[in-house]
VONU-591122 format. One record per residue (C-alpha): residue in three letters; z, y, x; chain; residue number from 1. Coordinates in steps of 0.001 Angstrom, whole numbers. Example, Ala and Ser with C-alpha at 12.3 -4.5 7.8 and 13.67 -1.06 7.14 Angstrom:
// VONU-591122
Ala; 7800; -4500; 12300; A; 1
Ser; 7140; -1060; 13670; A; 2
***
This chain:
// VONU-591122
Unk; 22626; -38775; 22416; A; 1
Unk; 21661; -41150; 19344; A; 2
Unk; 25119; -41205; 18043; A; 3
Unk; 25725; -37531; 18313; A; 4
Unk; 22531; -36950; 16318; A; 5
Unk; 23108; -39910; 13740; A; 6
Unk; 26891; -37862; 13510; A; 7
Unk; 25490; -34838; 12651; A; 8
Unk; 22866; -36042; 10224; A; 9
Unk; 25659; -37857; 8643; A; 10
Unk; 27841; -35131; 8171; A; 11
Unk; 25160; -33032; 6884; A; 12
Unk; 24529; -35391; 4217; A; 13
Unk; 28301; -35673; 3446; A; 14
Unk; 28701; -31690; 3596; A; 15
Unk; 25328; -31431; 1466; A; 16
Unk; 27153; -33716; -1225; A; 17
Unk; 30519; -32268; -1365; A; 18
Unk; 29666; -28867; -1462; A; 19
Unk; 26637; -28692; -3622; A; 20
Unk; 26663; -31525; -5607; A; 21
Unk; 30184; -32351; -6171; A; 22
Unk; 32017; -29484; -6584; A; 23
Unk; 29425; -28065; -8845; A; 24
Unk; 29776; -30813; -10942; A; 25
Unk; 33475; -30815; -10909; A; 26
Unk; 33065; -27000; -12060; A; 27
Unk; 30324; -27329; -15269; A; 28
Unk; 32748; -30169; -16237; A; 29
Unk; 35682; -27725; -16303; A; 30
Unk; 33681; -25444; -17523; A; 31
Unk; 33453; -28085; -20700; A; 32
Unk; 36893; -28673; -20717; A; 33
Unk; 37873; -24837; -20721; A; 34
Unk; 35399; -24187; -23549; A; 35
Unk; 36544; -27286; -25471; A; 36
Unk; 40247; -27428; -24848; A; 37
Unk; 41459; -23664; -25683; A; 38
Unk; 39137; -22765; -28498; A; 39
Unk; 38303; -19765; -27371; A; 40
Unk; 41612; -18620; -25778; A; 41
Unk; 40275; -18923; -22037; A; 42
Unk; 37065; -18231; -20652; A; 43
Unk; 35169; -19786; -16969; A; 44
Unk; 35302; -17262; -14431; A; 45
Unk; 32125; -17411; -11967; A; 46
Unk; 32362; -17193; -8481; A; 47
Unk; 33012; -13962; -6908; A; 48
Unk; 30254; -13672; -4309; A; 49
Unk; 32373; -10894; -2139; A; 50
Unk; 34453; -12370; 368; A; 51
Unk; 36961; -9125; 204; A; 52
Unk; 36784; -8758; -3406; A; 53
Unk; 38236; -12566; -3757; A; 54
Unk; 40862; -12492; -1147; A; 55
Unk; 42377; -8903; -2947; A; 56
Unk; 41989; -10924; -6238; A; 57
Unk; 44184; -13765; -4812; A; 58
Unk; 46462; -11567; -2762; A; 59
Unk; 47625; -9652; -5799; A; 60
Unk; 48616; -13032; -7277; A; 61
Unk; 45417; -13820; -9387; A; 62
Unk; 44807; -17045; -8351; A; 63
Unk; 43634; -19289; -11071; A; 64
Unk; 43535; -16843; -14180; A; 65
Unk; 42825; -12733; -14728; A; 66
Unk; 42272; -11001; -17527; A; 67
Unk; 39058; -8476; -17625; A; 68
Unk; 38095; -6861; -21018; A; 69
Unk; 40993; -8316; -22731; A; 70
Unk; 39712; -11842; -22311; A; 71
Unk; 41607; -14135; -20468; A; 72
Unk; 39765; -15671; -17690; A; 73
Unk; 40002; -19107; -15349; A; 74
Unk; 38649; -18936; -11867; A; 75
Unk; 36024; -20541; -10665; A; 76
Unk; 38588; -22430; -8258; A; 77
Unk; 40599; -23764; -11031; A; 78
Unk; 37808; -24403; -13375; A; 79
Unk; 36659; -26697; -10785; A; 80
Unk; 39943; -28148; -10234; A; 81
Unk; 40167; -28876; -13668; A; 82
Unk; 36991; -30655; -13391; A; 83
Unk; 38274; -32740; -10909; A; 84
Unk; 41028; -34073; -12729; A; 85
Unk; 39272; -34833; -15311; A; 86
Unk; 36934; -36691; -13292; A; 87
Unk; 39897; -38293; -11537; A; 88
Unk; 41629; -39140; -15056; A; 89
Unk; 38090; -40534; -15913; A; 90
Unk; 37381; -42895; -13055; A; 91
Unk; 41577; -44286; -13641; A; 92
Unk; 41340; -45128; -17132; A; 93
Unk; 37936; -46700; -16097; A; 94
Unk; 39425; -48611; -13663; A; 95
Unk; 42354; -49569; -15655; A; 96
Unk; 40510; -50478; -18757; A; 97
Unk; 38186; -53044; -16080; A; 98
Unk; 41371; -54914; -14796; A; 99
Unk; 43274; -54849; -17429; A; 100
***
């Protein structure tokens, strides 16, 4: 019964962190990059809240860029991937500056 409850708590914790903590961060960083790398040209999307709206926005093909009031917009999905390869890029040349 201990384990099961130690489990649970621990996955809570884990679920607590990657959802809210590190995925947000991943998207305000892309949300940097975005804003720094085009110039202007592309814009953060924010996160549509309704569940329908976003799977007709992805079934029409609009999966990581739309355009709304002829400004050309990057999802919140792929702002936060870009994020994480930033982060990932980051952490390597981190890494590879330590060993090397």
């Amino acid at each position: 019964m201990i384990e099961l409850l130690g489990e649970f708590l621990l996955g809570t914790i884990f679920w607590v962190f990657g959802e809210i903590i590190f995925y947000r961060l991943c998207y305000f960083t892309g949300v940097a990059v975005i804003l720094l790398v085009s110039l202007g040209k592309y814009y953060p999307g924010k996160l549509i809240q309704n569940k329908k709206l976003r799977q007709t926005q992805r079934a029409e093909g609009n999966k990581f860029t739309y355009v709304k009031d002829k400004k050309r917009y990057i999802s919140y999905d792929g702002a936060s991937q870009i994020g994480l390869a930033f982060w990932i890029i980051f952490i390597l040349i981190l890494l590879f500056k330590l060993f090397v």
